[in-house]
N, C-alpha and C positions, 0 to 999 in steps of 0.2 A: 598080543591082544587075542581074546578067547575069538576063536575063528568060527564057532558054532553059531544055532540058531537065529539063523537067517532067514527074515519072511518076507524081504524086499531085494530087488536087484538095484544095482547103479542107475541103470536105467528107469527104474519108477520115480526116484527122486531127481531125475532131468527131466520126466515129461511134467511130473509134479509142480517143479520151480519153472519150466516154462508154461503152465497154465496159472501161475499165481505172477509171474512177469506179463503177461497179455491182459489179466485179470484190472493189474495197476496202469500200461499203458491204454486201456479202455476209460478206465474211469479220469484219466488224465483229460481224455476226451468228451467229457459230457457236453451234451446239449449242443454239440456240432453234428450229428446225424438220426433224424430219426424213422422209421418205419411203420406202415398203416399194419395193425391186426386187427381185420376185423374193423370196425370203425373210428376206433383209437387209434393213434399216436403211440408210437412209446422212442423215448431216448434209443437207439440200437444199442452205442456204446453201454450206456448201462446196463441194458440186456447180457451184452455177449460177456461182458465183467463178472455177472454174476454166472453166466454158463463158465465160464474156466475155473471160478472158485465151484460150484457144486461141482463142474465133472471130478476135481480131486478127492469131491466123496464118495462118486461111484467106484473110482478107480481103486480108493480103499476098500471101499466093498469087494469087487470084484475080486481085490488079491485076497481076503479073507477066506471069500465063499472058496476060488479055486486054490489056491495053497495045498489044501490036503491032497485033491484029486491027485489019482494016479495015471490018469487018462491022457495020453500022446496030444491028442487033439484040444484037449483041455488047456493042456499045459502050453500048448503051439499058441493059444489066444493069447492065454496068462502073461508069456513073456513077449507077444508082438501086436499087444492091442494098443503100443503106441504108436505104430505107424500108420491107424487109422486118424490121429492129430495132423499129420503134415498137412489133411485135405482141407484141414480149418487154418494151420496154420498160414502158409504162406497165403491166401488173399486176404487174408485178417493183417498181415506185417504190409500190405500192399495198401489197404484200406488206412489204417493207420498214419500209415507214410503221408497220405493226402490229405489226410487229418488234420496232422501237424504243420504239415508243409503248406496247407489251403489249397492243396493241387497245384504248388509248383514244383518243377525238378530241375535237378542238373545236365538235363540232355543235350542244351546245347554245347558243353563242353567237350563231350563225349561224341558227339556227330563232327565236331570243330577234329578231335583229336583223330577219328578215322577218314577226314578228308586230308588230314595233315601228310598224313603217313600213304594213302593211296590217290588221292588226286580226284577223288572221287566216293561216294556212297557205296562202301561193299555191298549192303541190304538191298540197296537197288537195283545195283547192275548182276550181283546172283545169279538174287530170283531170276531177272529177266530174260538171262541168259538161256535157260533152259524150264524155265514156266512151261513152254507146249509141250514137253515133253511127259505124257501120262507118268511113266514109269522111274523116272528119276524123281517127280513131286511125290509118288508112294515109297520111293527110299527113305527120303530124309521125311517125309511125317510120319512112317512106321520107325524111324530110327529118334523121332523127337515124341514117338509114342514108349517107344521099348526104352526109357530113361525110368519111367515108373516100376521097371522089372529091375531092371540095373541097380538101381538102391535097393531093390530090398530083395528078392529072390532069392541070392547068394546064402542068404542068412538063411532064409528057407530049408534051403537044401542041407545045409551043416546040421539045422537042426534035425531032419530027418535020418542024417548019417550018424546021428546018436555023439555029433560034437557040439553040446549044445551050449560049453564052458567059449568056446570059439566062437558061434552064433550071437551070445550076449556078447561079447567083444566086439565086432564086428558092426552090430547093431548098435551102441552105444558109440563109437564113433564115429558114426554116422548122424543120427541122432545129435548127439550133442555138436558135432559140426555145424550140420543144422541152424541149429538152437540159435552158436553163434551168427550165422550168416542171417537169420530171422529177426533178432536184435539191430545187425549192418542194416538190412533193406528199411527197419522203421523209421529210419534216422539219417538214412542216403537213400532221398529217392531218383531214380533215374527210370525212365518208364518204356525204354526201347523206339527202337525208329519206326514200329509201326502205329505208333501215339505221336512220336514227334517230328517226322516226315511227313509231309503234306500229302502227298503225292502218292503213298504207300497206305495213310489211313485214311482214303478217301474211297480208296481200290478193294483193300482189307485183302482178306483172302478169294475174291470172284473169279480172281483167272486161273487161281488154280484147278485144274483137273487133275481126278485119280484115281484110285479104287476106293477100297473098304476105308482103311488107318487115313488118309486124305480128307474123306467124308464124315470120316468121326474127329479128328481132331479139329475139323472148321468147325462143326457144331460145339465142341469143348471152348476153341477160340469165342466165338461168336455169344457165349451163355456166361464166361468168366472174366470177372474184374482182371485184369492181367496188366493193369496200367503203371508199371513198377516193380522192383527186385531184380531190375536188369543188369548191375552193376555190383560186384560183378557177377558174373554167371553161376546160379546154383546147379543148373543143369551141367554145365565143364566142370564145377566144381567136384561136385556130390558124384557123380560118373567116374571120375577121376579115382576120387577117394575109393571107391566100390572097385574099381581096377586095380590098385594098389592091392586093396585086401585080399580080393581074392586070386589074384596072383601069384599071394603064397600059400591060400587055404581053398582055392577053388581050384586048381593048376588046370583041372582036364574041362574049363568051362572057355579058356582064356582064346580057343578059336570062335568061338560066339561071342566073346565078350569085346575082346580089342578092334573087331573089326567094328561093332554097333556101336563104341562108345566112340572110335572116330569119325563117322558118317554123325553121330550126336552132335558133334561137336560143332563141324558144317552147318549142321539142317540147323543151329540154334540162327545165325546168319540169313541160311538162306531161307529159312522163313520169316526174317526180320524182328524177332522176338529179340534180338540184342544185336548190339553193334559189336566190330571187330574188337576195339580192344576189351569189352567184355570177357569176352574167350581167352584174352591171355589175363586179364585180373583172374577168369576164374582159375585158369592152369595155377597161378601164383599162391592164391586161395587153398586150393588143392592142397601143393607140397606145404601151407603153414598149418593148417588142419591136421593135415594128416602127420606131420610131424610136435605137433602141441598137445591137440587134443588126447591122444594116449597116456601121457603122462597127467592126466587129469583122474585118472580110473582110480588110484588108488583113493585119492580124495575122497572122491564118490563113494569108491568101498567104505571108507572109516563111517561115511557120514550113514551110508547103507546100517551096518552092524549097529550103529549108536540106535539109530530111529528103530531097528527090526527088534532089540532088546525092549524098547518103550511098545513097542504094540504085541508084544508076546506077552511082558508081565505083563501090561494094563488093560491090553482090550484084547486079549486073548486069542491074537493071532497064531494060525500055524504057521510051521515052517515051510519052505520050498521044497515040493518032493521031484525036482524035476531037474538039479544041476549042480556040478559039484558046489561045495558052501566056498571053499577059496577062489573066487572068479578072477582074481587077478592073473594076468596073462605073461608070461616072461617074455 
């Protein structure tokens, strides 16, 4: 197949179909939630339906206008302006969840299953354990903050090292990992011990003491719908995945990497954002992602070339000046 004239990556067409899959699971939802603008009403769901079908016209836009640029910085948006979606995605797949589910979950199964296994509430007795301790609460909420570098930075960097054929790789499964586990959470709600322990969501976060990352992540906690996606773990998961990858294509990062994405893994627990066996669904999650999802790329490449041929001839897009045109990766 003609391997030229490429105006789209794999990755446009996953943020694409995941903003036209949230676009249908919203409007599934009508008239279950609505919000005051101003002194109206409006349906939400219908709102945010229509915000993920238009943002797929900006995003055409955008790839249009910057395609040609030859511009580093240009091009750094161009190919990673999906990972400004995750911020919408995941409380939207949380939101949704309670949607469908009327705000019920399957928590008690999952608290059933880590008293089974420990005799006792991991999330509880943790935290408790070392709660006064200033300096261990700034570990794991600077290590349950450093989760948001950990997915995407790595990509960063390759693309800066002028590997930017590796960067889209990287990025797309991630991404499209994602995608899947955003789909799981709509559809499996489970909302963590500190919604469904009594004792823990009554407390919240007030006995923590810390520094700087301590104090920003309570106000993160304290301002975000977070009632759900705990099962299993995107944070084990997506962490995982990003250690895998850059393990082979990041090697000289891998003394900053494995030690924060182990203390990640903890501080998911011991800040009670998931229950134990969460962190081993996510490890599990991890190795099926990361061993599936790759074999999806070529897909995406065919379905790439088909659609970048349709908006060349017809609407007279340029090509991509910013990465080889075969993005498939051996």
């Amino acid at each position: 197949m003609e391997k030229k004239g490429l105006s789209l990556y794999p990755i446009d067409i996953v943020i694409i179909s995941l903003n036209i899959i949230f676009a249908l699971f919203s409007f599934l939802n009508l008239g279950k939630l609505y919000i005051k603008i101003g002194k109206i009403n409006f349906d939400r769901e219908f709102l945010l339906g229509f915000f993920f079908l238009f943002a797929n016209l900006l995003i055409l836009f955008w790839i249009k206008i910057s395609n040609p640029s030859k511009n580093i910085v240009v091009q750094f948006f161009r190919l990673f302006y999906g990972q400004a979606f995750y911020i919408i995605y995941f409380p939207e797949c949380i939101t949704l969840s309670q949607l469908f589910y009327n705000g019920k979950s399957f928590d008690s199964i999952f608290a059933y299953l880590d008293f089974i296994i420990f005799h006792y509430q991991p999330a509880v007795e943790f935290s408790k354990a070392f709660i006064t301790n200033r300096y261990i609460n700034e570990l794991f909420f600077f290590s349950y903050f450093a989760y948001y570098l950990l997915m995407a930075a790595g990509w960063w960097i390759l693309y800066f090292r002028k590997k930017k054929k590796l960067a889209h790789y990287c990025f797309f499964v991630t991404t499209l990992s994602f995608g899947f586990l955003y789909i799981w959470y709509t559809f499996f709600p489970v909302k963590g011990p500190k919604f469904y322990i009594e004792s823990l969501h009554n407390v919240w976060y007030s006995n923590f003491q810390g520094f700087y990352f301590t104090n920003l992540m309570k106000r993160i906690f304290n301002s975000t719908n977070l009632g759900g996606a705990a099962f299993p773990s995107s944070h084990v998961a997506i962490s995982l995945i990003a250690l895998f990858l850059n393990r082979i294509y990041n090697k000289n990062l891998m003394p900053i990497i494995f030690p924060l994405t182990f203390t990640l893994m903890l501080s998911t627990v011991y800040l009670y954002a998931h229950y134990f066996v969460d962190v081993i669904g996510g490890i599990f999650a991890a190795i099926i992602l990361y061993t599936y999802v790759p074999l999806l790329q070529n897909l995406f490449l065919k379905l790439t070339r088909n659609l970048s041929k349709i908006l060349i001839e017809k609407f007279n897009f340029k090509q991509i000046n910013s990465i080889e045109e075969d993005l498939s990766v051996e």
